[in-house]
SENUKE-453393 format. One record per residue (C-alpha): residue number from 0; residue in one letter; x, y, z. Coordinates in Angstrom, 2 decimals. Each point is the difference from the previous one (the first is absolute). Layout:
BEGIN
  num  residu       px       py       pz
  NUM       A        X        Y        Z
...
end
This chain:
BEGIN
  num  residu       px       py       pz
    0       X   -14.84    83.63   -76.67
    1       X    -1.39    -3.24    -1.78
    2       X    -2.59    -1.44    -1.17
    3       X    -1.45    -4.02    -0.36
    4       X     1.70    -2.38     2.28
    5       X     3.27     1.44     0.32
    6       X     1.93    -1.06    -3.22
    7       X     2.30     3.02     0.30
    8       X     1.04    -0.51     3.17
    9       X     0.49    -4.08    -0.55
   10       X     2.17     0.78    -3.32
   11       X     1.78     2.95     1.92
   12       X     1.05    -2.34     2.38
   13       X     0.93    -2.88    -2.14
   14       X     2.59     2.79    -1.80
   15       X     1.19     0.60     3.33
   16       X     0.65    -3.75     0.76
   17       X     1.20    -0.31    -3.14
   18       X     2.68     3.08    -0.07
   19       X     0.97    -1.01     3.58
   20       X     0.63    -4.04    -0.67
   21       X     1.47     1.10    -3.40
   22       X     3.07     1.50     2.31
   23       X     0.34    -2.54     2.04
   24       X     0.43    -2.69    -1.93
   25       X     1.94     2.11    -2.74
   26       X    -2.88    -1.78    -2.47
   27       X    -2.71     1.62    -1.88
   28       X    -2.89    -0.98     1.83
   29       X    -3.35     0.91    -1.86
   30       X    -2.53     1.74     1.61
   31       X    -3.34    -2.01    -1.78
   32       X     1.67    -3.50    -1.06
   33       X     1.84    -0.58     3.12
   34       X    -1.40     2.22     3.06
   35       X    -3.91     0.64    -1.14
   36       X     0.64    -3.70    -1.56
   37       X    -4.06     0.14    -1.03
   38       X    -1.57     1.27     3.26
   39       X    -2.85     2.21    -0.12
   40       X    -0.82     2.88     2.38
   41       X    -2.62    -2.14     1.44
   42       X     2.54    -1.92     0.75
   43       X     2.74     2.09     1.13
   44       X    -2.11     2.92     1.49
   45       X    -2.06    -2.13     2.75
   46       X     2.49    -2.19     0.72
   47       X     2.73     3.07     0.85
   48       X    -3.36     0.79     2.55
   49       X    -0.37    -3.05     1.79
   50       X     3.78    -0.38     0.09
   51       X     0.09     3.72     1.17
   52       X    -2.91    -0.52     2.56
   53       X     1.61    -3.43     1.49
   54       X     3.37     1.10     0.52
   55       X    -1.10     3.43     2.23
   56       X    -2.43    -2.23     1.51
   57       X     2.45    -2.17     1.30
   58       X     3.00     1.50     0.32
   59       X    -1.59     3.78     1.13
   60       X    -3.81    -0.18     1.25
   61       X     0.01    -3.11     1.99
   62       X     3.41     0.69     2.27
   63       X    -1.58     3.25     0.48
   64       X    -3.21    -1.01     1.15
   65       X     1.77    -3.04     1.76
   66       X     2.68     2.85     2.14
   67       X    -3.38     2.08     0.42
   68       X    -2.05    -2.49     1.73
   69       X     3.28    -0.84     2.13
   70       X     0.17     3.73     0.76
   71       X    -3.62     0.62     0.53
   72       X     0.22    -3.68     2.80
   73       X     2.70     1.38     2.12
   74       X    -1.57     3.47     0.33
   75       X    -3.05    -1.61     1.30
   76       X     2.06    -2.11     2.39
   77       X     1.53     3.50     0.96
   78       X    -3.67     1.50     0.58
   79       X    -1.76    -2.91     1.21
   80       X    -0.99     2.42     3.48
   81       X    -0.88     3.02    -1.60
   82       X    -4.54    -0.13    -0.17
   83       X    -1.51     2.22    -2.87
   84       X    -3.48     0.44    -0.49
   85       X    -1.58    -2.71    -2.67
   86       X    -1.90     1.88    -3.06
   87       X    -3.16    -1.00    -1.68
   88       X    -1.59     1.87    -2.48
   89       X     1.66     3.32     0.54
   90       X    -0.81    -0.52     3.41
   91       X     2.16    -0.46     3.45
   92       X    -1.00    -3.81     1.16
   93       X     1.95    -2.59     2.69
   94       X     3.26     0.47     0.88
   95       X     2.64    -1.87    -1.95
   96       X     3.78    -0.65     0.10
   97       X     1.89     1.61    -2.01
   98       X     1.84    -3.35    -1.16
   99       X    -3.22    -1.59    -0.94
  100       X    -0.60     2.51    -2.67
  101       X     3.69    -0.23    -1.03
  102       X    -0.30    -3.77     0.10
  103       X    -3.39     0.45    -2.28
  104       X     1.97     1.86    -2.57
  105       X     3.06    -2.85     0.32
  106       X    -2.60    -2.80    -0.70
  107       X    -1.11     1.89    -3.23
  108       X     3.26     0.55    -1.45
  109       X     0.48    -4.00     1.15
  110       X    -2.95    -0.73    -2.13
  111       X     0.57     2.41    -3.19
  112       X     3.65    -1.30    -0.19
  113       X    -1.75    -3.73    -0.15
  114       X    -2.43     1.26    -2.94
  115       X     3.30     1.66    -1.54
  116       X     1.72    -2.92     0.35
  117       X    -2.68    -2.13    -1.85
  118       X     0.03     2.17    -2.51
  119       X     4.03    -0.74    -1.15
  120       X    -1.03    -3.03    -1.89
  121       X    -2.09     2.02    -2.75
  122       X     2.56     2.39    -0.09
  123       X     2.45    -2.18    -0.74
  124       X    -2.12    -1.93    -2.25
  125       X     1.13     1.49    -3.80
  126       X    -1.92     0.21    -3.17
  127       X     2.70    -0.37    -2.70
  128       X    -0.04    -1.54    -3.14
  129       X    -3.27     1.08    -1.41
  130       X     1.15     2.32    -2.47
  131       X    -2.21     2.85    -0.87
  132       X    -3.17    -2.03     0.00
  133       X     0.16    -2.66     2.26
  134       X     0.60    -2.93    -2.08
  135       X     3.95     0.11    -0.02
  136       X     0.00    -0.14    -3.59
  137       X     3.30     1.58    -1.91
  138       X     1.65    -0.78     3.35
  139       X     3.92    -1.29    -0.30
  140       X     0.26    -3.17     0.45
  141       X     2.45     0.48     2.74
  142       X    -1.99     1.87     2.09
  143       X    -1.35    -1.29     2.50
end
């Protein structure tokens, strides 16, 4: 559990980074001067989000929706004869095919992936550098 805006997790992590880089490079490698170098949580927590949020986005949701709509378009290919009856308001209405209302639910997934797609830009769009106030004061000076 934590509190605030996630300072325990963000310095937990910034040991971790620390300890791990340490090894590597057979260097001490310190957790706030080099690693945190300055960054708030309101920097580090939102951005680990968006960064979060935009790599699933396009490396997860979209192919899936993408290989769904391709899935979803060759079934209704396959049951293009088949008639079913059409439903309005809880109600049985005109006969439709079968592919029309899988096609319907392909051109929605078509137009979500569109509106998921135009959302990448703000997700990839960081807030960093603002320190824990907004005005980047105390920041290092290599930071950027």
């Amino acid at each position: 559990f934590q509190t605030g805006s996630g300072t325990s997790s963000n310095m937990n992590t910034n040991e971790v980074i620390a300890t791990l880089a340490s090894r590597l490079l057979g260097e001490t490698v310190n957790p706030n001067d080099h690693v945190n170098c300055g960054q708030s949580s309101n920097d580090i927590i939102p951005t680990s989000i968006h960064v979060s949020a935009a790599l699933a986005l396009h490396e997860q949701l979209l192919p899936a929706l993408s290989h769904l709509v391709q899935v979803i378009e060759r079934k209704a290919e396959e049951v293009h004869p088949f008639i079913k009856t059409g439903r309005t308001h809880l109600m049985d209405a005109m006969p439709v095919r079968l592919s029309q209302v899988l096609d319907g639910w392909a051109q929605q997934l078509k137009a979500n992936i569109g509106h998921l797609e135009d959302v990448l830009p703000s997700l990839q769009s960081l807030a960093q550098g603002g320190t824990a106030v907004g005005t980047g004061v105390n920041a290092h000076p290599r930071f950027a």
